[in-house]
C-alpha positions as CSV (number, residue, x, y, z in Angstrom):
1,X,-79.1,-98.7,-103.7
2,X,-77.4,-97.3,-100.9
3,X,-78.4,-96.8,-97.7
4,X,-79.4,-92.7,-96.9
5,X,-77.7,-91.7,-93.8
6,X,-78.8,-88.1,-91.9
7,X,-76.0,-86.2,-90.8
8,X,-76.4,-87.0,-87.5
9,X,-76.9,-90.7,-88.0
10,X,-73.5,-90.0,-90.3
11,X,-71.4,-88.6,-87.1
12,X,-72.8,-91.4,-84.7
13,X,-71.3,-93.8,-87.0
14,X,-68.0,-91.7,-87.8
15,X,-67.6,-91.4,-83.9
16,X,-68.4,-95.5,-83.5
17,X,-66.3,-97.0,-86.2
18,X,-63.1,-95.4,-83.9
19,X,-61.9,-95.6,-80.8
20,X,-64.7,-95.7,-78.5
21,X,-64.4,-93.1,-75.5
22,X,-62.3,-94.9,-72.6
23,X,-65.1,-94.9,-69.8
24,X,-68.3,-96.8,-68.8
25,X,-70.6,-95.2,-70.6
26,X,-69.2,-94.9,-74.2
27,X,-72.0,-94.9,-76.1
28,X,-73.7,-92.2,-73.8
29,X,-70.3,-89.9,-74.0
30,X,-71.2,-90.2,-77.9
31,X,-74.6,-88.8,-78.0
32,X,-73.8,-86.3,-75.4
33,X,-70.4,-85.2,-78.4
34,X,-72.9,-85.5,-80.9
35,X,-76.2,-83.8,-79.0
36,X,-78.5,-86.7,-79.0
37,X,-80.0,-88.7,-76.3
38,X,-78.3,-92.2,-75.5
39,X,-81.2,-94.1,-77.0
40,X,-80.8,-92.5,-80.5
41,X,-77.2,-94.4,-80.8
42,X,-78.2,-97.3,-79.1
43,X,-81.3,-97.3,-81.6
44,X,-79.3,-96.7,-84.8
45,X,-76.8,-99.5,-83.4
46,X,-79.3,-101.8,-82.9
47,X,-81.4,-101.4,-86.4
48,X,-78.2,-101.8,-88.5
49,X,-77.6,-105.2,-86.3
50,X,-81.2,-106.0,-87.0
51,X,-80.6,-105.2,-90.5
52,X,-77.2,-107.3,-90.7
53,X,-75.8,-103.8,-91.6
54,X,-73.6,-104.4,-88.4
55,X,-72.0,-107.7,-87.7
56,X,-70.4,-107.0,-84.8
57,X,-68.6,-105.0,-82.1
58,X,-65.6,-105.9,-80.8
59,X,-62.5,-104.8,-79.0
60,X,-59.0,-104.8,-80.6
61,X,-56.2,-105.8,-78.6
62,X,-53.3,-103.4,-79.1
63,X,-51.1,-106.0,-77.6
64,X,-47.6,-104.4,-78.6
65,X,-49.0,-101.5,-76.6
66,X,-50.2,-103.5,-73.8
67,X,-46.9,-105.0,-73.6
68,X,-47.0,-108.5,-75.3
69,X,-44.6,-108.1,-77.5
70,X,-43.7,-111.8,-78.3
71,X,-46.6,-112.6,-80.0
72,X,-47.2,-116.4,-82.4
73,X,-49.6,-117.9,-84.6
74,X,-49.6,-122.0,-84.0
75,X,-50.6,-123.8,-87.3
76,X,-52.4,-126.8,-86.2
77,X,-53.1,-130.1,-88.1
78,X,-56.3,-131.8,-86.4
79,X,-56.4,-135.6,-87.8
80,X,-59.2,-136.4,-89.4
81,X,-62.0,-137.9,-87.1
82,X,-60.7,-135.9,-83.8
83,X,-63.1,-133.4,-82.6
84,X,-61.7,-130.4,-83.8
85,X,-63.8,-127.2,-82.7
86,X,-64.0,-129.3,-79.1
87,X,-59.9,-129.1,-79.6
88,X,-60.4,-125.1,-80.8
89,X,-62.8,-124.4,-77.6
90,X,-60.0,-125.6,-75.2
91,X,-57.2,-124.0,-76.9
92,X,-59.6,-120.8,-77.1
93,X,-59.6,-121.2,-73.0
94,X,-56.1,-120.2,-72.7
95,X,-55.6,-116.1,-71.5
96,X,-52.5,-116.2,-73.9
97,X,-55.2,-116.9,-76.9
98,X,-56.9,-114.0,-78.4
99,X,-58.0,-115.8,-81.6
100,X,-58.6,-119.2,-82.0
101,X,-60.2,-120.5,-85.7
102,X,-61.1,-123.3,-88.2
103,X,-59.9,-123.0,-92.1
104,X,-59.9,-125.3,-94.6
105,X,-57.0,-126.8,-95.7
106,X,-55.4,-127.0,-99.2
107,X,-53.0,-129.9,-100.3
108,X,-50.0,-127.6,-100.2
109,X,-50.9,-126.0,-96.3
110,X,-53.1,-129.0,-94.7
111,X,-53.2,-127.1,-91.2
112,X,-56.8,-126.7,-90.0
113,X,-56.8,-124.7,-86.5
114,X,-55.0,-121.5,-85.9
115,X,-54.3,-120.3,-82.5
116,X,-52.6,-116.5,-81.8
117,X,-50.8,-116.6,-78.9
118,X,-49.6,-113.6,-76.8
119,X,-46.6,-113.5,-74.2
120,X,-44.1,-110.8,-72.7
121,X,-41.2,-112.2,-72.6
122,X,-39.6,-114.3,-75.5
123,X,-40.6,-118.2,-75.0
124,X,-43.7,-117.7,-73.2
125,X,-45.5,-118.5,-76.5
126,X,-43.3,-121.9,-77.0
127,X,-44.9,-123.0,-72.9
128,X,-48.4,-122.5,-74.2
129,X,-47.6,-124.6,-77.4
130,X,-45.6,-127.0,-74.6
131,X,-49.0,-127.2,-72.4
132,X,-51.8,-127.1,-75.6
133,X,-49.8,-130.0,-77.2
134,X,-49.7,-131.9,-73.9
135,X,-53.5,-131.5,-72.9
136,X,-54.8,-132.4,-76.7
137,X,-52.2,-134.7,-77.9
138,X,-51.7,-132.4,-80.8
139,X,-47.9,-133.1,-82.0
140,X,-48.2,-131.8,-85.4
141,X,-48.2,-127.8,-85.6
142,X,-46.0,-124.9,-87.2
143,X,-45.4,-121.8,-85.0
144,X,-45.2,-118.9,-86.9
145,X,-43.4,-115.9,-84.6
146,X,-44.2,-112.5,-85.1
147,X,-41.3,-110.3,-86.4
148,X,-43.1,-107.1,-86.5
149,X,-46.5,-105.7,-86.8
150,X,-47.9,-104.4,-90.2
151,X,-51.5,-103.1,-89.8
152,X,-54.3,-103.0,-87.4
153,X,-56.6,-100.7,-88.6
154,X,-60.1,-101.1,-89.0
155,X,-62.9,-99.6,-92.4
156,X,-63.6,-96.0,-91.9
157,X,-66.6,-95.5,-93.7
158,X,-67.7,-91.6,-92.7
């Protein structure tokens, strides 16, 4: 059955599930916009964590708007036996690197780590691949360049 949602709890989660107000109190500028003290969003955030209803906040990086408009995902293949989330956690080091993860590989696409790397200017993405290659030994990778940008939109659920 589905959860039951008041109407307030409804608008607290429409207002959430956007962009957050840009200031350091967000979730206090959203209970003042929806007439509720702080704690009642903090509180309804932190039972549907509890609950596993929520997995996560996070930020998304507009990065074409921020100005990194040269933008590459590097393909990794990790040999078998090397170390690889020790190899992800260095690569995941880097500034340039917003997301760094592990997927299984099939026999056709037998690349395991996957790094998204950011830059300004064209090339800056090749240098990280450069200096990532040289500190892990890592020779074997595919760097697939961004050509444009399709989506970056988030569920909207109220």
């Amino acid at each position: 059955m589905a959860k039951q949602f008041s109407a307030t709890e409804r608008e607290i989660l429409r207002r959430v599930q956007g962009t957050l107000p840009d200031s350091a109190t967000p979730f206090a500028d959203i209970a003042a916009q929806v007439g509720v003290p702080e704690i009642d969003v903090l509180s309804l955030l932190r039972r549907m964590k509890d609950g596993q209803e929520i997995r996560r906040f996070g930020a998304t990086l507009r990065h074409q708007k921020a100005g990194y408009s040269h933008n590459a995902m590097v393909a990794w293949r990790i040999p078998e036996g090397q170390d690889v989330d020790a190899i992800g956690e260095l690569m995941a080091e880097r500034p340039e690197i917003s997301h760094c993860y592990i997927r299984l590989t099939t026999p056709e696409w037998t690349f395991n780590l996957y790094t998204m790397i950011h830059g300004q200017n064209p090339g800056d993405h090749a240098q990280v691949v450069k200096e990532l290659s040289e500190a892990t030994g890592l020779t074997d990778f595919d760097v697939l360049e961004s050509v444009r940008e399709l989506k970056k939109t988030s569920m909207v659920y109220f």
